[in-house]
N, C-alpha and C positions, 0 to 999 in steps of 0.2 A: 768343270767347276760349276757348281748349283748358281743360280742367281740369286740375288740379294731381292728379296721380297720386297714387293711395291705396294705403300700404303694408301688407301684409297677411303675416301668416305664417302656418301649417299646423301643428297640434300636438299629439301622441296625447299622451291624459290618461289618472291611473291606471296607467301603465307607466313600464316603466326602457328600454324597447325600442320602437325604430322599429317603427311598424306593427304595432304591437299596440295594445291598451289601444282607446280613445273621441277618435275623431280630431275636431280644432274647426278654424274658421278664424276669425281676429280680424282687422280690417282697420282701421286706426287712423284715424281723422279730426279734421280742426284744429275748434276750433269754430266758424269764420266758415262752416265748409261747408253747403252747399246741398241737397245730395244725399238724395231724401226717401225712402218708406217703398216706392216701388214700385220706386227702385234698389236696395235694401238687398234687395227678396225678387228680382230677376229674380238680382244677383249670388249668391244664396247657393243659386237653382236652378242657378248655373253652378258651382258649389264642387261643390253636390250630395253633400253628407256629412252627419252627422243634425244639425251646427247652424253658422250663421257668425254671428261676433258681430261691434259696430261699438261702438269705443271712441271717446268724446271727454273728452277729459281739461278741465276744468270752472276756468279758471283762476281765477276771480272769484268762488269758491263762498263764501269767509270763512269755509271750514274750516281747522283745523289739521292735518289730515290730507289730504294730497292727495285729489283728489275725479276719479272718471270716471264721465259718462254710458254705461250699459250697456246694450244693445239686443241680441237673440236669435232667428234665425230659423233654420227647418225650411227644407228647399224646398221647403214650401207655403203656411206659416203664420209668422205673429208668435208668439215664446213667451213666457210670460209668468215665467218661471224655468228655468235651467237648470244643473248644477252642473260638470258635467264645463267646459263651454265659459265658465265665472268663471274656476274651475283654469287654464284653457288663459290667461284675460285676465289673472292674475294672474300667471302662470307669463312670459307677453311682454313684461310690465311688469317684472317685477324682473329680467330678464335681460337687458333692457336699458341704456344706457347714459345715457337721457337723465334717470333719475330716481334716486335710490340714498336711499328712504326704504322702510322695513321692515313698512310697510304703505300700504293704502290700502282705500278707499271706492268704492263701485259704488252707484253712484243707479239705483233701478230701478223699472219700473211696481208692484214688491212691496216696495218700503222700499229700506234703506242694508243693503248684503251688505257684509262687511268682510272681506279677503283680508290675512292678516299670514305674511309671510316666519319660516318655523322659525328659531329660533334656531343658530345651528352650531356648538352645544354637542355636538351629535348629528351629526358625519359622515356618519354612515350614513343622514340625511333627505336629503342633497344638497339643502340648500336650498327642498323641499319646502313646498308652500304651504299655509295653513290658513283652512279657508273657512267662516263664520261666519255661517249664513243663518236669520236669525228670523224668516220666514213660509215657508213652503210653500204650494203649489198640489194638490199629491195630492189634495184633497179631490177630484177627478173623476176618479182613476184607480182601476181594481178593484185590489185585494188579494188573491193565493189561495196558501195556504199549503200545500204542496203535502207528501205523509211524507216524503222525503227531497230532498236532494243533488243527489244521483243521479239523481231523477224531474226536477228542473228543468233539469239538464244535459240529459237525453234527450229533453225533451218536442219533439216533432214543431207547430210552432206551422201553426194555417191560417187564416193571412191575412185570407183574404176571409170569413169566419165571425169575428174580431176583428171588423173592421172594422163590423161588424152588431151590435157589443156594445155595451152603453151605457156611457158614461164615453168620456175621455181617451183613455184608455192601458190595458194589462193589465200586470201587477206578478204576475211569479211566484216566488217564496221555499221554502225546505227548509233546515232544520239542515245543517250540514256532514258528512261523512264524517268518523268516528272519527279518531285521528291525524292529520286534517291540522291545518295550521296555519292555518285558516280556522273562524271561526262560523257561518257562514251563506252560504248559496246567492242568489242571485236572477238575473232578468233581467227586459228590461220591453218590451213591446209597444206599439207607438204608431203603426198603421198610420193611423190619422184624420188624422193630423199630418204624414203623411210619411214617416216613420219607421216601416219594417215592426220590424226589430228595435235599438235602440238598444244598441252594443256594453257599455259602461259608464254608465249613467243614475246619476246621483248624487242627482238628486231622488228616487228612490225611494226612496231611507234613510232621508230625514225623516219617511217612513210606517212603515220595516221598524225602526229603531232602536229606538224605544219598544216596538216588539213582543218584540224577539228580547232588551232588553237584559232586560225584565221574565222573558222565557221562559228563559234562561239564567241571571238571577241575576247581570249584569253591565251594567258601564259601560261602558267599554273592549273594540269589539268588531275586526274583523276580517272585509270583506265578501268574496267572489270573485263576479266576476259571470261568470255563466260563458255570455256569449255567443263564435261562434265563437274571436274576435280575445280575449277573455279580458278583465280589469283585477281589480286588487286597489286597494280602500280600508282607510284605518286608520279609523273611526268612535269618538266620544268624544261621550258623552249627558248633558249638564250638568242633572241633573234638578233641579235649586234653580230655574233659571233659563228649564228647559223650552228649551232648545236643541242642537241636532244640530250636531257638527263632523266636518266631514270632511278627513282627509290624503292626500294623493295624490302622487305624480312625475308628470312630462310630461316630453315630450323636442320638443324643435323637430324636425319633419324636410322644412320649405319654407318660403322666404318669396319675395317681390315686389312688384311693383305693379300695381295695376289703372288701368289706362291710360283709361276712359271713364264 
């Protein structure tokens, strides 16, 4: 018997603009499906962008919040968090038609991620999604603070010298430039993973936020990531409660079905 085609869409996070920002692919699954962990990574080496996720929407959870199993892969590896590609799952959820509740739940090998639709009190969010994640994973990526902006924008990354580094990932950060309207710089290295450079990494901020909010003397910050393709986050540090929020746009720019 043929399988029942899996609908999938394509979607830069962190941007107002096609093809920029941190491109995800979500691909939506019923829960009677079948389809195991060695379809979910040969599909997401065919996507071949830094992540594709696999949603199943969880009907029997006896939440009161709608509830989806969340799943995250490189094209190499399972991840075990990732922020831009929640964005992208929550961004395909509320912009869709089959659901019209103002949040929901993401079950995940690191707890319950909570993605709640902006109020549109605020026009100017477009709907914007807000992504609520009380564990992090960074503990295995390096951190280097780098004296400027400027020096993270220019750093010349080599690959195969990461690759040979311990940890994860590499996390590079610098204060912003004077008058922009940005706080902080970063980008993040994740050749182990697949990922030589990840255009918008959003897990990194649950490392950089407690730094920079402490180094500046603020809550409310303002990321640029300044890999080629660019993204900007809005960042909000709930220190009472020791959590990191992040706000972002995404823009659809594909969707279909995977026929096999």
């Amino acid at each position: 018997m043929a399988k029942k085609p899996v609908k999938y869409y394509v979607v830069d996070a962190f941007t107002e603009s096609a093809f920029k920002g941190n491109p995800a692919a979500v691909c939506l699954l019923e829960e009677e499906d079948q389809r195991d962990e060695k379809w979910f990574q040969v599909v997401a080496a065919e996507f071949n962008i830094s992540t594709t996720c696999y949603l199943t929407q969880l009907t029997h959870s006896g939440s009161p919040t709608p509830q989806f199993r969340i799943r995250w892969f490189s094209p190499v590896v399972e991840l075990q968090l990732c922020g831009h590609a929640t964005l992208v799952a929550a961004h395909t959820i509320f912009a869709s038609s089959f659901m019209n509740s103002s949040i929901v739940e993401f079950v995940t090998v690191s707890g319950i991620v909570t993605a709640r639709r902006v109020s549109t009190i605020s026009n100017a969010l477009n709907g914007a999604s807000v992504i609520d994640i009380k564990r992090t994973t960074t503990k295995d990526d390096i951190v280097l603070i780098l004296p400027s902006g400027q020096a993270v924008e220019e750093l010349p990354p080599q690959f195969d010298a990461i690759r040979k580094c311990p940890g994860r990932g590499i996390i590079i950060s610098g204060v912003a430039p004077l008058g922009s309207r940005f706080d902080y710089y970063y980008r993040y290295f994740g050749s182990k993973i697949g990922i030589n450079e990840d255009p918008v990494n959003g897990s990194a901020n649950y490392a950089l936020t407690p730094y920079w909010s402490k180094k500046l003397g603020k809550c409310d910050l303002v990321a640029y990531a300044a890999s080629p393709r660019g993204g900007v986050l809005n960042i909000h540090l709930d220190e009472q409660n020791q959590i990191v929020l992040l706000r972002g746009k995404a823009i659809t720019v594909m969707e279909g079905s995977l026929l096999v």
